[in-house]
N, C-alpha and C positions, 0 to 999 in steps of 0.2 A: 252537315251539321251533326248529322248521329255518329259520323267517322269523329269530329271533334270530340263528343262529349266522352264517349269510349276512351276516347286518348287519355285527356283528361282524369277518367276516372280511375284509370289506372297506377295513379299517385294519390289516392285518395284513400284513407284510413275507412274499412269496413265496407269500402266500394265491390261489387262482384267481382268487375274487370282487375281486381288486385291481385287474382289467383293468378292470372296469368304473367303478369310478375313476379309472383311467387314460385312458380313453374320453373323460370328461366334463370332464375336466382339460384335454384337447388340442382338442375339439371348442371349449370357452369360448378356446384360444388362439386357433383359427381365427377367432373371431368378429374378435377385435382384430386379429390379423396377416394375416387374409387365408389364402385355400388354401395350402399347406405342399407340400415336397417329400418322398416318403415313402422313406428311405433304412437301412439294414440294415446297420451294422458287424457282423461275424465275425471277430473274428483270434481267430490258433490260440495257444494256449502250447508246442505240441511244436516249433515253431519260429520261438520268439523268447528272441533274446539279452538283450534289456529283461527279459524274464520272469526270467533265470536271475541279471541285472545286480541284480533287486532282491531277490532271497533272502537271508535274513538268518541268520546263524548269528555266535556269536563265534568267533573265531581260539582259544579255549584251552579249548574247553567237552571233557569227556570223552565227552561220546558221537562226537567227531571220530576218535579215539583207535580205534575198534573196527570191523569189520566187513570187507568186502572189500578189498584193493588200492587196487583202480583209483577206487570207489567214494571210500572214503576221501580219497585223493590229490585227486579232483575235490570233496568237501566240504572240504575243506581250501583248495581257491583258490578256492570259491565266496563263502567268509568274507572274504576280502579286500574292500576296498570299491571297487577300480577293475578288477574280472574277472567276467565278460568283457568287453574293450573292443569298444565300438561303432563305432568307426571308424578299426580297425589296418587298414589296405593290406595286401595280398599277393597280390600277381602272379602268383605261379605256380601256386594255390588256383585264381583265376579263368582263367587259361588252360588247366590240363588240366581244367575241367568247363565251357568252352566258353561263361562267362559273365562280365562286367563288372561287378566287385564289390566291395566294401571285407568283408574279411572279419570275425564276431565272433570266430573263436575257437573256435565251440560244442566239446563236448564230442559223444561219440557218442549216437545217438538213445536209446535204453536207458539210458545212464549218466542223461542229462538230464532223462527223465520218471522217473526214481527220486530223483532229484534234487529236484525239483517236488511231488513226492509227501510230501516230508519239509514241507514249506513251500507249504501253499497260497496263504496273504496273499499270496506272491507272484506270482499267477496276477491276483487283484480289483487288487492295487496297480498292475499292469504293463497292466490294463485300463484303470485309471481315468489312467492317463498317456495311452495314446492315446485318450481319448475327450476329457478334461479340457486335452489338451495337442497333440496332435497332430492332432486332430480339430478343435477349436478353431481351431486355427490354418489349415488347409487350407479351411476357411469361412469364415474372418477375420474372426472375433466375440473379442468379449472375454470372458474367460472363467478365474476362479480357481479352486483348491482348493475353496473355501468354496460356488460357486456349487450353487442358485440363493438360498441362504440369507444370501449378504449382500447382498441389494438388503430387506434386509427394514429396519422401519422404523425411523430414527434411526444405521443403518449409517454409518460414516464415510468406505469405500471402497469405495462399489456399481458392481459391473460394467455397471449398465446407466445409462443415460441421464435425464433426466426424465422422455423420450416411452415408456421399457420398450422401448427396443432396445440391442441387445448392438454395433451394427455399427460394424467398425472401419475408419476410415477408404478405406484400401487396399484394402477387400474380401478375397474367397476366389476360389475356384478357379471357382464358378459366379457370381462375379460377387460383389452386396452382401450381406448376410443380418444378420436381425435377430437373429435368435436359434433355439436349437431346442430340443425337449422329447421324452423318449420314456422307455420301459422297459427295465430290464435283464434278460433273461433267460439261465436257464442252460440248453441245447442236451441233446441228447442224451446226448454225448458229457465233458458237465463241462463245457462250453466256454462262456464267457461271452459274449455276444452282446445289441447294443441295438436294437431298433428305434424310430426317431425323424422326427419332422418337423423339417425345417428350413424356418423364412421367409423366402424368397428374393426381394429386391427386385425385382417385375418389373411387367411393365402386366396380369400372370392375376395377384396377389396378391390386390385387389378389383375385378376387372372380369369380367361376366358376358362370352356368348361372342357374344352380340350386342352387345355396346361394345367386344370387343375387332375385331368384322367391321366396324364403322365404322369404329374406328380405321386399320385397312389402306386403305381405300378413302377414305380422308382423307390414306393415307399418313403418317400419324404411325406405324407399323407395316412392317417390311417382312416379306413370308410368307421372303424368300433368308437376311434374316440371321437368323431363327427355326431359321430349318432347319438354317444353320452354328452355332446356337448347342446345337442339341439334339442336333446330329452330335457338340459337344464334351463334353459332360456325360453323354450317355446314349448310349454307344459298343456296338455291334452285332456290332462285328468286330477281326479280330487286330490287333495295330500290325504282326505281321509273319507271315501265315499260310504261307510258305512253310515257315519254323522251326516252325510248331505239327504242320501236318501229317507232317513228315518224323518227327515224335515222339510223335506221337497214339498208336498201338499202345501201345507202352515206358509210356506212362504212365499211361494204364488199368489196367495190371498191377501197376504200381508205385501207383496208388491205390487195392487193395486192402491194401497195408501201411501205411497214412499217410505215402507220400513219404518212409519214414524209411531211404531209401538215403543216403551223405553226398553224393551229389549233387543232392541236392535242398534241402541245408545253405544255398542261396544267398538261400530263403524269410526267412531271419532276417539277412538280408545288407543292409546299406544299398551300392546303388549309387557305384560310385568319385566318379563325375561327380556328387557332389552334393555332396562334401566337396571335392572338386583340380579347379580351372574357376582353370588360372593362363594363361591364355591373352586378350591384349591386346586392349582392346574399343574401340568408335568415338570412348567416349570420351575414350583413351588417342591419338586419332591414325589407330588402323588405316581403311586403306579401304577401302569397300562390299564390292568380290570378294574379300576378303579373311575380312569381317566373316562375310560372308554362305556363305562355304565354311567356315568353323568353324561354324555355324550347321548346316549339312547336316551335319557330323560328327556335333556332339552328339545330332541327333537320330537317328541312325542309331544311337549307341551306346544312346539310351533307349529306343528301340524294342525290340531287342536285348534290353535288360537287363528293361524291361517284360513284353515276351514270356513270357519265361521265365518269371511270376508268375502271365499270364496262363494260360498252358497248364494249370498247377494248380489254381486255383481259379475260374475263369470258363468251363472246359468239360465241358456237363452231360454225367454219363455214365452211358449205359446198356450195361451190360454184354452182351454176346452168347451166343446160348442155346449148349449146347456141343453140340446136336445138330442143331438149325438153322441156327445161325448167324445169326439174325437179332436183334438187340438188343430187350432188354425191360427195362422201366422196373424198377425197385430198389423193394424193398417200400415206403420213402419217398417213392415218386414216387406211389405208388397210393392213389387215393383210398378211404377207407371203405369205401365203398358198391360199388365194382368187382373188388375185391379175390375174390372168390368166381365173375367171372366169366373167359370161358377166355379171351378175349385181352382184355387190361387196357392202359388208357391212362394214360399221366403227367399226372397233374392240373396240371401247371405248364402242357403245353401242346406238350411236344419231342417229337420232333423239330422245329422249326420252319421246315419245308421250303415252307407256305403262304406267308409271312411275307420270307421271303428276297425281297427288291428292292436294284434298283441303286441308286435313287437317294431318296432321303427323301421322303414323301408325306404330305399334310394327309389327313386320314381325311374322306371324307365317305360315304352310302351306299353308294356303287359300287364305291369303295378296297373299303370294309368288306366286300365281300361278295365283290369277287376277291381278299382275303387272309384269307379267316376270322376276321374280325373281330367282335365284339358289338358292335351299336348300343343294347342296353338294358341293364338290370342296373346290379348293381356293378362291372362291368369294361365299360361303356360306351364306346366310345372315340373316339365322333365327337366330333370337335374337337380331338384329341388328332393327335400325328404320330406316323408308323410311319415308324421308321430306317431307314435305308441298313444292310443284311445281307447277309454273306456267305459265313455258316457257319451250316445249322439247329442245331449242337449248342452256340452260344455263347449263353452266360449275360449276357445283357446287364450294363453297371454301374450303369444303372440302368434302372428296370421302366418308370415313367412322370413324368415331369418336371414336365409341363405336360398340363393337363386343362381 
């Protein structure tokens, strides 16, 4: 009977036994695609304006009519079909909280998750946009509503190719990619969250790590632009650590309330500079010092605007004991089995004061063993590279790239 229901469960939406499904689904992609990059979307719904843009109520329904004020008033412009806008400017929003933003509008932190509460569809729907849509696009596959069910057979408009690749022309942000596959899960906290593999065109998709050491020493490979490549995707450090530190305190404290000061509103903010770039490009005539000092601008402004995202969500925090003062991992950070003992370590691995190098390094035994590294196991890491770090408390953006 327990061998049945297992079986069973195994087809069942949100069942445990589905991972193992899920396992064997990804493991047969890897056969075809090659090793995958193993990557973790999180966005929050307490601060996004997508979320609150796709909430649905009518304009004339009577339960609008009843309840609090404020409450009311903000279910009443949530019904509208153009509030909040996503990319109204306001200047003076982004200058007294010291950030470069296009503002949504939000509503205050309390009004918006009572808001949200009313209307969850709009928590899965505002997922399935950035995963279907935003996410899509920053890896630069093709990718509809319907997917991956219309590549099925006799379809008229299959997103994928003859060869079963999704990849579009232009590529993404790490370059080509065929396609990705993963699970949605729901987090602790209600929060929807996927983890997925993407196939990312490269010479590790089917080459062992003896074809890929010939290929360097053939020179078909270089180890400089590996290491600039894995600097850009799987980033270690601030874009601007002097702004984190000067804020690191303030927002450990403020991340025991979920950031839900309105200064921290800028989470749901699309950057100015991504919507107003009216400034005259090489193509238009301008010259090199010219081109190239507007080029320094924007990246200073991105950095800037970056930061600020990155301070909240990329640095691991362990709170300080209030009589030692010494930081100790969060009951999330402890594994099982340590949990009963007197000083307990963060099974992720932070501090990562071992870890910390200037400059990017190919793992081989000697790396591995002056930075605490595993050469066996599941977290094996010879042949893998260790980033360029310069914070033990950042959360990398991503874990491991290339293996």
């Amino acid at each position: 009977m327990n061998h049945h229901v297992r079986f069973k469960s195994r087809i069942l939406s949100g069942a445990q036994e589905l991972r193992l499904q899920m396992g064997h689904c990804l493991t047969g992609s890897n056969i075809v695609y090659g090793t995958g990059v193993f990557i973790t979307i999180s966005p929050s719904e307490r601060h996004s304006g997508l979320t609150l843009r796709l909430l649905r109520k009518r304009a004339q329904d009577p339960w609008l009519k009843y309840g609090e004020p404020n409450f009311k008033a903000l279910m009443q412009k949530l019904a509208a079909a153009d509030f909040p806008s996503l990319e109204t400017v306001t200047q003076e929003w982004a200058e007294n909280n010291d950030c470069d933003c296009a503002e949504v509008a939000l509503p205050e932190y309390k009004l918006r998750r009572q808001a949200i509460s009313n209307d969850i569809l709009c928590c899965v729907e505002a997922f399935l946009v950035l995963v279907k849509v935003v996410l899509a696009t920053l890896l630069g596959i093709r990718m509809c509503p319907k997917c991956p069910h219309c590549n099925a057979n006799g379809s008229s408009f299959p997103c994928q190719d003859q060869f079963g690749s999704n990849f579009d022309a232009f590529g993404g942000i790490f370059g080509g990619c065929d396609g990705f596959g993963g699970g949605v899960e729901s987090q602790r906290g209600a929060t929807l969250h996927i983890h997925l593999i993407a196939y990312i065109i490269s010479a590790f998709q089917h080459s062992s790590l003896a074809r890929i050491s010939e290929m360097i020493q053939e020179k078909l490979l270089s180890v400089a632009a590996l290491e600039r490549y894995m600097e850009w995707v799987s980033m270690h450090e601030h874009l601007d650590s002097a702004l984190h530190n000067t804020n690191v305190e303030e927002l450990e404290q403020q991340w025991r309330q979920n950031y839900k000061d309105n200064s921290n509103d800028a989470l749901a903010y699309v950057p100015d500079l991504v919507f107003h770039d009216d400034t005259a490009t090489m193509w238009g005539g301008v010259d090199v010092p010219t081109a190239a000092e507007d080029a320094a601008t924007y990246m200073k402004r991105y950095k800037h605007s970056g930061q600020f995202v990155l301070s909240r969500t990329n640095h691991h925090i362990h709170l300080k004991d209030k009589k030692t003062g010494i930081r100790v991992p969060l009951n999330a950070c402890i594994a099982k089995g340590q949990k009963k003992k007197k000083i307990k370590e963060c099974k992720h691995g932070a501090p990562w004061i071992k870890q910390c190098t200037q400059k990017t390094k190919l793992v081989c035994p000697g790396v591995a063993r002056k930075h605490d590294l595993k050469v066996s196991g599941q977290r094996n890491a010879l042949g893998s590279f260790l980033i360029r770090r310069n914070d033990e408390w950042f959360l990398s953006t991503l874990w491991k790239l290339l293996r």
